[in-house]
PDB file with SEQRES, HELIX, SHEET and CRYST1 records, atoms N, CA, C and O in Angstrom:
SEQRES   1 A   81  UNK UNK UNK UNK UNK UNK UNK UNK UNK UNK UNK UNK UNK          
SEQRES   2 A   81  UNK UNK UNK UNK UNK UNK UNK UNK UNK UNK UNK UNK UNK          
SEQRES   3 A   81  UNK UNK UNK UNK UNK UNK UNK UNK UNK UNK UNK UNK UNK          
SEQRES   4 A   81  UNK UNK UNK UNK UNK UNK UNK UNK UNK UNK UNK UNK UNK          
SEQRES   5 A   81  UNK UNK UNK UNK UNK UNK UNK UNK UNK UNK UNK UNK UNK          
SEQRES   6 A   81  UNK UNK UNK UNK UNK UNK UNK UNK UNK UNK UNK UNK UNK          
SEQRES   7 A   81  UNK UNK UNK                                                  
HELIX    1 AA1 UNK A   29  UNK A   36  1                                   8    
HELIX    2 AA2 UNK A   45  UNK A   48  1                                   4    
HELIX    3 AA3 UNK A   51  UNK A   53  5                                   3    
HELIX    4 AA4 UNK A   60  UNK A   72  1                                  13    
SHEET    1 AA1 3 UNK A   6  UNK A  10  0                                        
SHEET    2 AA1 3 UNK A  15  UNK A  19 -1                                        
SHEET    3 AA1 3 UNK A  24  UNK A  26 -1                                        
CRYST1    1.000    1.000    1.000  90.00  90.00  90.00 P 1           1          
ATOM      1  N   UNK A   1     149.220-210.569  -6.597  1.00  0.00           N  
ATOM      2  CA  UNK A   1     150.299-211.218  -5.886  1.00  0.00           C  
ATOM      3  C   UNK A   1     151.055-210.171  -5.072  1.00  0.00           C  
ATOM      4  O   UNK A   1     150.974-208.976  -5.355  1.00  0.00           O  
ATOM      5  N   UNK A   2     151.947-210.730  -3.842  1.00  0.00           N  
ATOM      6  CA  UNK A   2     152.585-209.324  -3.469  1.00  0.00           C  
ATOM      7  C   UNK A   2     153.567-209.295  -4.031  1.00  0.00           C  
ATOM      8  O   UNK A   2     153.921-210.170  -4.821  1.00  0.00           O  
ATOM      9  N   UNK A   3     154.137-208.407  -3.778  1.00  0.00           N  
ATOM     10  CA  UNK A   3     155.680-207.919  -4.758  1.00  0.00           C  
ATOM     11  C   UNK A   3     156.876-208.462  -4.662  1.00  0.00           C  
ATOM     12  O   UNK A   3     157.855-208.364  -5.402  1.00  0.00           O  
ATOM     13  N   UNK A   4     156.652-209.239  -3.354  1.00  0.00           N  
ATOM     14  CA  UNK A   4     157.940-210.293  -3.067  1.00  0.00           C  
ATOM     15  C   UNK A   4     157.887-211.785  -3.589  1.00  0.00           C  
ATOM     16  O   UNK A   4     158.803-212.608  -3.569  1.00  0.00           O  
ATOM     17  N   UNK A   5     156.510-211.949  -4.094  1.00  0.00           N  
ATOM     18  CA  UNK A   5     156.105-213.825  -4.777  1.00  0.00           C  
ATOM     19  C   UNK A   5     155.823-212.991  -6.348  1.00  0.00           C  
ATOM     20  O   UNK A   5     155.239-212.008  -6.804  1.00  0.00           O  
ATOM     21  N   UNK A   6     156.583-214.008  -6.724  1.00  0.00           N  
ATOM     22  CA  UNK A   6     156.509-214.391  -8.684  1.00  0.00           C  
ATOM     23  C   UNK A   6     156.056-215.244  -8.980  1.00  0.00           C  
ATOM     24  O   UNK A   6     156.626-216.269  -8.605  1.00  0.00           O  
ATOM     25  N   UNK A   7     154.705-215.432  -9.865  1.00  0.00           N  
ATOM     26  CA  UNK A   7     154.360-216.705 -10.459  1.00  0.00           C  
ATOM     27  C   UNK A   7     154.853-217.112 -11.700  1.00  0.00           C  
ATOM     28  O   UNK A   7     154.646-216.245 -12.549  1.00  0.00           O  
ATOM     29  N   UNK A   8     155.517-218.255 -12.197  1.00  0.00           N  
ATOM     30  CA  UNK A   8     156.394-218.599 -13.387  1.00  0.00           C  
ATOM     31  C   UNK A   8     156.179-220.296 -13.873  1.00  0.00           C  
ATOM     32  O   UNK A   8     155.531-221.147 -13.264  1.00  0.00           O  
ATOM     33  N   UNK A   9     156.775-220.424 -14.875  1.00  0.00           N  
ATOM     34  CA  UNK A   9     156.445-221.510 -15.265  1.00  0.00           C  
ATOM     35  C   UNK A   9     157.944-222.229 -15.096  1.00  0.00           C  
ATOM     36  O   UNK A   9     158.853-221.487 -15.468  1.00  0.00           O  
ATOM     37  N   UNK A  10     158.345-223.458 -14.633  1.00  0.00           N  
ATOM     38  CA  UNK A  10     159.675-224.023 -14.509  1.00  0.00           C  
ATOM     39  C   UNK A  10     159.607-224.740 -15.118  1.00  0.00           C  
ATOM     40  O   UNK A  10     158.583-225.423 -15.135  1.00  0.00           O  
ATOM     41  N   UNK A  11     160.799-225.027 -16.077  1.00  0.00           N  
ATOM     42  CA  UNK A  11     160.549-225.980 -17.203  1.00  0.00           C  
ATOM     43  C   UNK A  11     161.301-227.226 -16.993  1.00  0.00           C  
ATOM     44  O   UNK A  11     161.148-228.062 -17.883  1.00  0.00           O  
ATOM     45  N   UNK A  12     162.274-227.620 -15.773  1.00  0.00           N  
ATOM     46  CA  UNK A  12     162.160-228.569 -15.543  1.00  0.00           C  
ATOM     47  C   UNK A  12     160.805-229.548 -14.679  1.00  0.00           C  
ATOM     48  O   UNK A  12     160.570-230.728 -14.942  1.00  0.00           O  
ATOM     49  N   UNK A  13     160.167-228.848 -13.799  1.00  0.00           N  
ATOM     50  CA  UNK A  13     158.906-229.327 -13.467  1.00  0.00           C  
ATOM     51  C   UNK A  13     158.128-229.479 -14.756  1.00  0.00           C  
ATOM     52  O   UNK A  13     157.826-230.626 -15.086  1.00  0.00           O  
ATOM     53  N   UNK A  14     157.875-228.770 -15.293  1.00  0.00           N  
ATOM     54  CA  UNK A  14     156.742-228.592 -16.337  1.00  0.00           C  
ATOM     55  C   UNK A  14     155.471-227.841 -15.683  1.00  0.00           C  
ATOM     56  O   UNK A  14     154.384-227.780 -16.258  1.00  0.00           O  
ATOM     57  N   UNK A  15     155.712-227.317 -14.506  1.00  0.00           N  
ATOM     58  CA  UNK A  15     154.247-226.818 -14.248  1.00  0.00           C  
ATOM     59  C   UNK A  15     155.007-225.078 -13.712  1.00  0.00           C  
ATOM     60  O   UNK A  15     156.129-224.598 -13.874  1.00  0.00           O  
ATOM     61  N   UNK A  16     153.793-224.575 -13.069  1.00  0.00           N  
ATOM     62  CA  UNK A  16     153.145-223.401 -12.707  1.00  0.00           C  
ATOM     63  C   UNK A  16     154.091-223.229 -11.089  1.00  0.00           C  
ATOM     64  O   UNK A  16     153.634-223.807 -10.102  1.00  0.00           O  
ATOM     65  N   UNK A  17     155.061-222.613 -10.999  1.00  0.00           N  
ATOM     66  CA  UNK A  17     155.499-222.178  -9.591  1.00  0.00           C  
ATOM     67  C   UNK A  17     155.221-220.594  -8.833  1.00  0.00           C  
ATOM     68  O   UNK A  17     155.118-219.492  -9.372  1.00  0.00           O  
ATOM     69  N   UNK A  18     155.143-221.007  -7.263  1.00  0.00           N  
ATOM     70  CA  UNK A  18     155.617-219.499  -6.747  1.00  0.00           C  
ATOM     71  C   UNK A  18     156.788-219.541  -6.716  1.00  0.00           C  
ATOM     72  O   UNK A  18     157.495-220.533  -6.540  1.00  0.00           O  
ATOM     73  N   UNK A  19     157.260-217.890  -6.975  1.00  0.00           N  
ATOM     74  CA  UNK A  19     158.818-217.901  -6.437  1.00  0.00           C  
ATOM     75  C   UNK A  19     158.844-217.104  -4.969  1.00  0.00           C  
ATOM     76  O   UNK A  19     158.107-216.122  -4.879  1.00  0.00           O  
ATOM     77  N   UNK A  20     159.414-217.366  -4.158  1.00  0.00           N  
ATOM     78  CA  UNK A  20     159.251-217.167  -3.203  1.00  0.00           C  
ATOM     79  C   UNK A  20     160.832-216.348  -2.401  1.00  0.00           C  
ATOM     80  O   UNK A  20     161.848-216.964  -2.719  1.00  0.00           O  
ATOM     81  N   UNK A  21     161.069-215.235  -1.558  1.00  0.00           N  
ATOM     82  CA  UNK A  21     162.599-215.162  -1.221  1.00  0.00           C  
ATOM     83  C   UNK A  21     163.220-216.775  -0.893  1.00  0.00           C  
ATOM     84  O   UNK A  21     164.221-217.229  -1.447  1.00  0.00           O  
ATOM     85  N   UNK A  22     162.167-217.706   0.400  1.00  0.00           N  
ATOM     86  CA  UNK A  22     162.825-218.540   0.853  1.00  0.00           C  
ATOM     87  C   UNK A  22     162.683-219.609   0.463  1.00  0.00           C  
ATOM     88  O   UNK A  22     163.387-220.576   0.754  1.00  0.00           O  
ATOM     89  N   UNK A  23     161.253-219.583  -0.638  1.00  0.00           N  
ATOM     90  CA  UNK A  23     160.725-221.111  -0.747  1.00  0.00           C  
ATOM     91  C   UNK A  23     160.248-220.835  -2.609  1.00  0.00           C  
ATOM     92  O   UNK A  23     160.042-219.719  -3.087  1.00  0.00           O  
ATOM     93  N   UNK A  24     160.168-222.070  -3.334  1.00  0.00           N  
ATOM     94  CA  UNK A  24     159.419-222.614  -4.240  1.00  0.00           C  
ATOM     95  C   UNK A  24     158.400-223.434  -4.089  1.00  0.00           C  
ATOM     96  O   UNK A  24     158.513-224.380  -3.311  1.00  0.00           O  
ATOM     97  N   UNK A  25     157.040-223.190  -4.914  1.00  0.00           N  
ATOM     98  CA  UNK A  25     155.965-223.818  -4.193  1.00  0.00           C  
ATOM     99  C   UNK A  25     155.345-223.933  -5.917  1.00  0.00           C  
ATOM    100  O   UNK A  25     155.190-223.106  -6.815  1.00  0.00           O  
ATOM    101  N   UNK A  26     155.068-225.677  -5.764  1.00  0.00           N  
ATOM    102  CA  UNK A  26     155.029-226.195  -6.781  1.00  0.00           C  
ATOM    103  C   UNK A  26     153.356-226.287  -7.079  1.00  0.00           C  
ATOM    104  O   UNK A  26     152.790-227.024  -6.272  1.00  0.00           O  
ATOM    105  N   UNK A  27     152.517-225.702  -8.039  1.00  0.00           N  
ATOM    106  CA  UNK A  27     151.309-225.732  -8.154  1.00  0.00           C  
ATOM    107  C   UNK A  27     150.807-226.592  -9.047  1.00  0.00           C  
ATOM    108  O   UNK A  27     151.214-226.894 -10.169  1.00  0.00           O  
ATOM    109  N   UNK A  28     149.609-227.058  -8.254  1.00  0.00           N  
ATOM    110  CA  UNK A  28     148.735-227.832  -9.472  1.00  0.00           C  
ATOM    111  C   UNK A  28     148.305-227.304 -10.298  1.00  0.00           C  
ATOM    112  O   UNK A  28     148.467-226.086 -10.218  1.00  0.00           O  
ATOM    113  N   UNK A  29     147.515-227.815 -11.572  1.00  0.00           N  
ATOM    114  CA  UNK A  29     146.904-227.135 -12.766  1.00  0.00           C  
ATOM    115  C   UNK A  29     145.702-225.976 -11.901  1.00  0.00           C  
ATOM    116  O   UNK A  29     145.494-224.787 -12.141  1.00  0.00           O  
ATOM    117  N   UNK A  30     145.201-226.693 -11.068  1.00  0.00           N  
ATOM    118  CA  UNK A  30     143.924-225.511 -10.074  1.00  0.00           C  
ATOM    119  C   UNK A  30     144.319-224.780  -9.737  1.00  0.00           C  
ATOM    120  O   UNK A  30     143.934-223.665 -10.086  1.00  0.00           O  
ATOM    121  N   UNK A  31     145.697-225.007  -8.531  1.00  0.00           N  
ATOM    122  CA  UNK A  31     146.276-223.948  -8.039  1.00  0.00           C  
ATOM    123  C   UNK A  31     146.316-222.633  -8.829  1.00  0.00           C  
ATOM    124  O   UNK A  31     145.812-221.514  -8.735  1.00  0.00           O  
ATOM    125  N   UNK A  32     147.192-223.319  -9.693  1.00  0.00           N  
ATOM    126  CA  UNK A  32     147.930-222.466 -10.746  1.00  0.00           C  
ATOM    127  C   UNK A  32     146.846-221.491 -11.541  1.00  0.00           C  
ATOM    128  O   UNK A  32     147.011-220.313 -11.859  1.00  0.00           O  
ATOM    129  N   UNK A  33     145.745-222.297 -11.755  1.00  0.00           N  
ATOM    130  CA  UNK A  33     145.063-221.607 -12.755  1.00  0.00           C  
ATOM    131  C   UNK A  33     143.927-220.310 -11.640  1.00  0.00           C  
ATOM    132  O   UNK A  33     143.321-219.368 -12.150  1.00  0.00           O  
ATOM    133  N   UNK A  34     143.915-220.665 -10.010  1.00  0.00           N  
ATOM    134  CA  UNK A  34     143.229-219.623  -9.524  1.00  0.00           C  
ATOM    135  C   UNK A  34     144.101-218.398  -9.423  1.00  0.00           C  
ATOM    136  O   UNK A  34     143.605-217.283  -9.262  1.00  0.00           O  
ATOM    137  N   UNK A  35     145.698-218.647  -9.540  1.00  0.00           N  
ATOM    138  CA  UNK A  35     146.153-217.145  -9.108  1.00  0.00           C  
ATOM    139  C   UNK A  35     146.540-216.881 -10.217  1.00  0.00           C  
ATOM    140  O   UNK A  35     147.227-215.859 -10.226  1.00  0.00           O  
ATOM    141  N   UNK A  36     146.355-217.537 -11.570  1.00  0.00           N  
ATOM    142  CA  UNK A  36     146.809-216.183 -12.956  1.00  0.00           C  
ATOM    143  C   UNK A  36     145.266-215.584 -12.728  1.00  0.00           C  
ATOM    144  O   UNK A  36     145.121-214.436 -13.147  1.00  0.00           O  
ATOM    145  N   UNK A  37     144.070-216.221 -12.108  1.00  0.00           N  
ATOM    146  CA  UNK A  37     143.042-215.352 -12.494  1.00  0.00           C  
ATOM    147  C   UNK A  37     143.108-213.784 -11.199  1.00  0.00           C  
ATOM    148  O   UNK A  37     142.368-212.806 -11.307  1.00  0.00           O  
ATOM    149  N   UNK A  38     144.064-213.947 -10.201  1.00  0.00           N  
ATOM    150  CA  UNK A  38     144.255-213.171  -9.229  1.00  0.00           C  
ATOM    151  C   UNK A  38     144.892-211.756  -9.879  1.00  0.00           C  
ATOM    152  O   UNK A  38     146.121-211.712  -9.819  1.00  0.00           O  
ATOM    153  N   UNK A  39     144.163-210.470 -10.559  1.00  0.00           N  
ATOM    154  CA  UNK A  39     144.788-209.625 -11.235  1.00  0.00           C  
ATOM    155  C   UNK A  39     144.075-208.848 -10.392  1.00  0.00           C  
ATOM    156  O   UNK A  39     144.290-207.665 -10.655  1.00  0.00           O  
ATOM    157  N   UNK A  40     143.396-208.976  -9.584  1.00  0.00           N  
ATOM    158  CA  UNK A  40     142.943-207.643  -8.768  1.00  0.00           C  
ATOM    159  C   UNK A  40     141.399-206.510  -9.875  1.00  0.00           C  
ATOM    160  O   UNK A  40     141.076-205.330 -10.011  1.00  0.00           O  
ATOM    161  N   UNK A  41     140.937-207.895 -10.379  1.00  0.00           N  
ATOM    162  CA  UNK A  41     139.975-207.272 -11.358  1.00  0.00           C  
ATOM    163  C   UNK A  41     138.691-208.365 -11.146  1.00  0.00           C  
ATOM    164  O   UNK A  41     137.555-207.908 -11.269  1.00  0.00           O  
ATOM    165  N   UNK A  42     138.854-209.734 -10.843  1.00  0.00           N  
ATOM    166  CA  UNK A  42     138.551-210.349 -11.349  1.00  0.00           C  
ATOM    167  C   UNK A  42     137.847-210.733  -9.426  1.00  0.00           C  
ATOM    168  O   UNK A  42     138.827-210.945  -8.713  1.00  0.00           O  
ATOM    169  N   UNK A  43     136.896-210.808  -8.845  1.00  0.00           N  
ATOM    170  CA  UNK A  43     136.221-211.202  -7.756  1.00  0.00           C  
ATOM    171  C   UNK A  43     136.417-213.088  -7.506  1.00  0.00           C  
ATOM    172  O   UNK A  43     136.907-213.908  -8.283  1.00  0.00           O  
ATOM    173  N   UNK A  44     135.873-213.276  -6.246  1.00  0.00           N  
ATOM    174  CA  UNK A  44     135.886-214.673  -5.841  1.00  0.00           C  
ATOM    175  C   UNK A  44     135.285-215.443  -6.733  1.00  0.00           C  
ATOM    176  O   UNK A  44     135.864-216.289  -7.414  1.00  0.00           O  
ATOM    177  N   UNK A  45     133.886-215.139  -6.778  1.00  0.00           N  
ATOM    178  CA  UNK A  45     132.922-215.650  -7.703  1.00  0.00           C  
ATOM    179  C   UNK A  45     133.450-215.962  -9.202  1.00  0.00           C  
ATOM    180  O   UNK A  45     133.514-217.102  -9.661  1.00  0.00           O  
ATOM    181  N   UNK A  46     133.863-214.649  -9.979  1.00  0.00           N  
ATOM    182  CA  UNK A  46     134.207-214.738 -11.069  1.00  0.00           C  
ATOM    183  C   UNK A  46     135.347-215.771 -11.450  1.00  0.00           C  
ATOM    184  O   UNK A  46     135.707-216.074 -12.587  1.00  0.00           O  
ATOM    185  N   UNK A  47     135.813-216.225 -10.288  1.00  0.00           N  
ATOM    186  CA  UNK A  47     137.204-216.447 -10.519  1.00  0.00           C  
ATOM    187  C   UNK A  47     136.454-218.509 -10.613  1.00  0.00           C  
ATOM    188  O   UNK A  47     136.719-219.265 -11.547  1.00  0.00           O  
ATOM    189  N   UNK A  48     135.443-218.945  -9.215  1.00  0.00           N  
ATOM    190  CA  UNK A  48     134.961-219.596  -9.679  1.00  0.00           C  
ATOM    191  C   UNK A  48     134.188-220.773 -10.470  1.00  0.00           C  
ATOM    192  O   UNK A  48     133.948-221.979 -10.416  1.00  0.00           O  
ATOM    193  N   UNK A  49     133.858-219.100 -11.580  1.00  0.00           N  
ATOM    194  CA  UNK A  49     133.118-219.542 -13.015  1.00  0.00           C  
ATOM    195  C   UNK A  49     134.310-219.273 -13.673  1.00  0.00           C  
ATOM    196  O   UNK A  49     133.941-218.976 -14.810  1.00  0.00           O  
ATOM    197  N   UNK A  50     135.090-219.226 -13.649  1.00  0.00           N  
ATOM    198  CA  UNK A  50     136.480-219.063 -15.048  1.00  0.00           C  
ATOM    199  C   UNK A  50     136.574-220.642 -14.495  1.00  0.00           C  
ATOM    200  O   UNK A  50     136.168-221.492 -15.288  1.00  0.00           O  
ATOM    201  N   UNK A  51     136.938-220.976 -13.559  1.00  0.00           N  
ATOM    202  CA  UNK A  51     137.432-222.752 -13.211  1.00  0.00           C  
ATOM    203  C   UNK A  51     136.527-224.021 -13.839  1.00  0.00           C  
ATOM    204  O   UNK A  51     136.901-225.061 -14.382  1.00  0.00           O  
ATOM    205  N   UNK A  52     134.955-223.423 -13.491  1.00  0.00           N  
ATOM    206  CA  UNK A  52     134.295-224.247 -13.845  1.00  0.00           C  
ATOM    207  C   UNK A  52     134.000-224.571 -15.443  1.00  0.00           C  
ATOM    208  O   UNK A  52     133.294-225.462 -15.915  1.00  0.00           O  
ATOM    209  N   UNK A  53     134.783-223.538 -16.128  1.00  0.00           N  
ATOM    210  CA  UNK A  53     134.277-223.589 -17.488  1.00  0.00           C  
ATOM    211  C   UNK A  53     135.696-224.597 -18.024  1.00  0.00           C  
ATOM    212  O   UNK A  53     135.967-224.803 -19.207  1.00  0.00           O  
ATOM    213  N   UNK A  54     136.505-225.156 -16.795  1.00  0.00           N  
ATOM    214  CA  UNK A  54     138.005-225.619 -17.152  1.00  0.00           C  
ATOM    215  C   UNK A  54     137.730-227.199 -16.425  1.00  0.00           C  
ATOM    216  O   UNK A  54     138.156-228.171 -17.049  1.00  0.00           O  
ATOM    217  N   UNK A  55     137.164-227.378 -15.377  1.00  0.00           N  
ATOM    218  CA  UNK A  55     137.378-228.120 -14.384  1.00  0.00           C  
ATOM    219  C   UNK A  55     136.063-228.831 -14.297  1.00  0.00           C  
ATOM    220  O   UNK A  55     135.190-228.039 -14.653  1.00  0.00           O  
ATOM    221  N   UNK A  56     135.524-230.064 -13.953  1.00  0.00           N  
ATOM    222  CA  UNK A  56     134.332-230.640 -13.679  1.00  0.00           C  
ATOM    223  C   UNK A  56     133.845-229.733 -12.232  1.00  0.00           C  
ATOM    224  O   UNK A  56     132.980-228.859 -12.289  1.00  0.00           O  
ATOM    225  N   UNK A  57     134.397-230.025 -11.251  1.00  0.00           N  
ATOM    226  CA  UNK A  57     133.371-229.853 -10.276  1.00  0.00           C  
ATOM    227  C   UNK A  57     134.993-228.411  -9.799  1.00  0.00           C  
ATOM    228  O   UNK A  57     136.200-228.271  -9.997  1.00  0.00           O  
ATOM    229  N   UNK A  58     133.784-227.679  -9.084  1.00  0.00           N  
ATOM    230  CA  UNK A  58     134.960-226.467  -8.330  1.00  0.00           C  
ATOM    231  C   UNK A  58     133.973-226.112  -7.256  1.00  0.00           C  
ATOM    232  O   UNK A  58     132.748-225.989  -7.293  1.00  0.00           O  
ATOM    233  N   UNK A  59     134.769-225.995  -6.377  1.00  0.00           N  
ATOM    234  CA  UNK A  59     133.740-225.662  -4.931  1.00  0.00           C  
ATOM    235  C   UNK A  59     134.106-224.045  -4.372  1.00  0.00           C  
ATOM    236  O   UNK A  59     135.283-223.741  -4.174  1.00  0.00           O  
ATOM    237  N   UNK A  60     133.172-223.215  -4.177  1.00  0.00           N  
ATOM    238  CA  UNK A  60     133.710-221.578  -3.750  1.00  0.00           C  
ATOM    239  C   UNK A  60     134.333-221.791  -2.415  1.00  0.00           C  
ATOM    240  O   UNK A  60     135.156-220.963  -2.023  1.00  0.00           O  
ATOM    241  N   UNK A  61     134.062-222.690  -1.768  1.00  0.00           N  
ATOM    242  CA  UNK A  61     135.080-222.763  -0.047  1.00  0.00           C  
ATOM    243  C   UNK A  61     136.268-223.292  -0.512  1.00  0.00           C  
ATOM    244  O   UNK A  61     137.338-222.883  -0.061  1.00  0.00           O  
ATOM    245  N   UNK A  62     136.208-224.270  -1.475  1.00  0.00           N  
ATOM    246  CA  UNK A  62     137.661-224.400  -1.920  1.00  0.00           C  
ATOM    247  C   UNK A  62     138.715-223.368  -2.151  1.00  0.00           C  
ATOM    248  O   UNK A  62     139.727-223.064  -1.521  1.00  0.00           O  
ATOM    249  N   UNK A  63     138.077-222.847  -3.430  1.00  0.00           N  
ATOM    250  CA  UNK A  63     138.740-221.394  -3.388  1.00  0.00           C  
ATOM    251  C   UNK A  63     139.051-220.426  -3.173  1.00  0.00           C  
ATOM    252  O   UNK A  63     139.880-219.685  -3.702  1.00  0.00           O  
ATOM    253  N   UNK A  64     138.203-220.292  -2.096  1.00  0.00           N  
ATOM    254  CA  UNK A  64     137.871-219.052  -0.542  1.00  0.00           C  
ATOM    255  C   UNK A  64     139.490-220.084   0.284  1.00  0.00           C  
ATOM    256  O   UNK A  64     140.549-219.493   0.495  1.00  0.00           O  
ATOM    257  N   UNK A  65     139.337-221.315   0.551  1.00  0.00           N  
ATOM    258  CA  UNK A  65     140.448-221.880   1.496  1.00  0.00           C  
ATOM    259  C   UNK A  65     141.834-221.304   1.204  1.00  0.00           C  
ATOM    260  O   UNK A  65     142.679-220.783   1.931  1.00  0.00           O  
ATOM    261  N   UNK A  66     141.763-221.679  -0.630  1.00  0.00           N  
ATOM    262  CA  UNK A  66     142.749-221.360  -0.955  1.00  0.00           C  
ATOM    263  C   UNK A  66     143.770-220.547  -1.232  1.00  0.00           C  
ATOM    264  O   UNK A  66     144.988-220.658  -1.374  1.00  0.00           O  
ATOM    265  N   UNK A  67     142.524-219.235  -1.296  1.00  0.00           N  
ATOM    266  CA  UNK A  67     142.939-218.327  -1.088  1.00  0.00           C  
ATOM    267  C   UNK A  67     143.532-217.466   0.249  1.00  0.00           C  
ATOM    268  O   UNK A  67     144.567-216.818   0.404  1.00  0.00           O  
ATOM    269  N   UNK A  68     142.503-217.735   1.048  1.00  0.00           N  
ATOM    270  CA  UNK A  68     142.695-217.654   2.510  1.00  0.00           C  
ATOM    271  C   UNK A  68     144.240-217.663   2.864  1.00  0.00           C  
ATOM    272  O   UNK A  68     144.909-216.729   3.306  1.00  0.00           O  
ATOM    273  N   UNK A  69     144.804-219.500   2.426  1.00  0.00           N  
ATOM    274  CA  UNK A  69     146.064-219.735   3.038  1.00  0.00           C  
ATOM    275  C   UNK A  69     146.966-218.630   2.191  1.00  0.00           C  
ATOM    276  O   UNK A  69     147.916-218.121   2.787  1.00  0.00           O  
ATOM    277  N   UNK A  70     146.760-218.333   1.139  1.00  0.00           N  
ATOM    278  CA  UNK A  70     147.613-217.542   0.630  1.00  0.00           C  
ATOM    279  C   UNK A  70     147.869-216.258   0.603  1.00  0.00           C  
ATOM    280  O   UNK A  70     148.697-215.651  -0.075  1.00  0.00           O  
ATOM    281  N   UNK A  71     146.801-215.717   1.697  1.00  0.00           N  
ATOM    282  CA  UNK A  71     147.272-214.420   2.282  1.00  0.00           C  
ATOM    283  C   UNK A  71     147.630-214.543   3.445  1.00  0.00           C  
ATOM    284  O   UNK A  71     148.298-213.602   3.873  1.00  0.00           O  
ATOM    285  N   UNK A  72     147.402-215.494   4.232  1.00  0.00           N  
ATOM    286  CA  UNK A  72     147.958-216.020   5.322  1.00  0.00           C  
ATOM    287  C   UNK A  72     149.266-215.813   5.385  1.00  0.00           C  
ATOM    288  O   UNK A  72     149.902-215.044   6.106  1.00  0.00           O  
ATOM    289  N   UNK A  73     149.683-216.706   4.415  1.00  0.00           N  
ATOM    290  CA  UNK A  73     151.243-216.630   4.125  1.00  0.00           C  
ATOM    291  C   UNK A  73     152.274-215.337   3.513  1.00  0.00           C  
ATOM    292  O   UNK A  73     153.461-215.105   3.287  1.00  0.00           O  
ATOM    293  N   UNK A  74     151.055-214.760   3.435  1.00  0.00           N  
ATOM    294  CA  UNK A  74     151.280-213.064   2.610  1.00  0.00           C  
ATOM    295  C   UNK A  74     152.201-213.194   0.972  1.00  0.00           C  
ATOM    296  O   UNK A  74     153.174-212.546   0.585  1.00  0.00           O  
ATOM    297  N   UNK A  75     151.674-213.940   0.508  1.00  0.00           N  
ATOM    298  CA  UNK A  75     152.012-214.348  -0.824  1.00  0.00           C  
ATOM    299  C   UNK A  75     151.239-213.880  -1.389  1.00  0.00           C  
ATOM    300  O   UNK A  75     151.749-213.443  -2.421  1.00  0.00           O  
ATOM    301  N   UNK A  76     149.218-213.478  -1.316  1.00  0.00           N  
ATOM    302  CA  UNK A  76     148.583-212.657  -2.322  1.00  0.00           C  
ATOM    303  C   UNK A  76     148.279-211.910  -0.855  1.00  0.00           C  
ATOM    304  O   UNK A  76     148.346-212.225   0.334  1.00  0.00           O  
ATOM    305  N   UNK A  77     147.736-210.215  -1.989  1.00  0.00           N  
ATOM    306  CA  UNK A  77     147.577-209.479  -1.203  1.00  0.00           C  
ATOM    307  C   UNK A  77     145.806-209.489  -1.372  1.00  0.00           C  
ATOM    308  O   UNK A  77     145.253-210.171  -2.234  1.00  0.00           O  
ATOM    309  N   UNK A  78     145.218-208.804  -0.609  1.00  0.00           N  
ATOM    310  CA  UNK A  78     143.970-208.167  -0.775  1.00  0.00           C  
ATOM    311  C   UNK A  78     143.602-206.814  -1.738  1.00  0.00           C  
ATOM    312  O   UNK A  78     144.195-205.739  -1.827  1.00  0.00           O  
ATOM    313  N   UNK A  79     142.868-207.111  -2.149  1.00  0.00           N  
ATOM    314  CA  UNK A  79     142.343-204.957  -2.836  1.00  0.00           C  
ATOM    315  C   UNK A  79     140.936-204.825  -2.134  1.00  0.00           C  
ATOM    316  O   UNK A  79     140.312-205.656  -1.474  1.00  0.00           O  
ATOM    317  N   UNK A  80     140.720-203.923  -2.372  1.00  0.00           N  
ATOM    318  CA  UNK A  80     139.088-203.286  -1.971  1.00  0.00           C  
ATOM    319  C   UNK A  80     138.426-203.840  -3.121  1.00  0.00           C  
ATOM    320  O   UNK A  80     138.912-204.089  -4.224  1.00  0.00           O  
ATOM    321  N   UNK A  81     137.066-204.023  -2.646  1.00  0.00           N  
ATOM    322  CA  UNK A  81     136.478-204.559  -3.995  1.00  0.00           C  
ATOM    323  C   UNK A  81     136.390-205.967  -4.445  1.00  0.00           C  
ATOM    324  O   UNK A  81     135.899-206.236  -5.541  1.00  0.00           O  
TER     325      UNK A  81                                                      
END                                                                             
């Protein structure tokens, strides 16, 4: 994640948030569950097969999209590797 977005759990939602300086961004169980796997250890692929062992169907462009928008927005960063 970058150093300015926090991922947390809000307990009036009950789910998985970014914290954001300007915004809160409310995640689904998927969402949520691709960026705790985002530790900078863990590859596209791997990340996946962690979903699919959670989720019926998971698509890698999905999670390539999803990720995508979220460096877009500079909320996750990139590593080498």
């Amino acid at each position: 994640m970058a150093r300015h977005v926090r991922l947390t759990f809000c307990r009036t939602r009950r789910r998985r948030i970014l914290l954001h300086p300007e915004t809160v961004v409310v995640l689904n169980g998927s969402g949520a569950a691709v960026i705790e796997l985002c530790d900078g250890r863990h590859t596209v692929a791997e990340i996946v097969t962690e979903l699919g062992a959670h989720y019926q169907a998971v698509s890698e462009d999905e999670v390539r999209q999803f990720l995508t928008r979220l460096v877009a927005r500079r909320w996750l960063e990139l590593t080498d590797g």
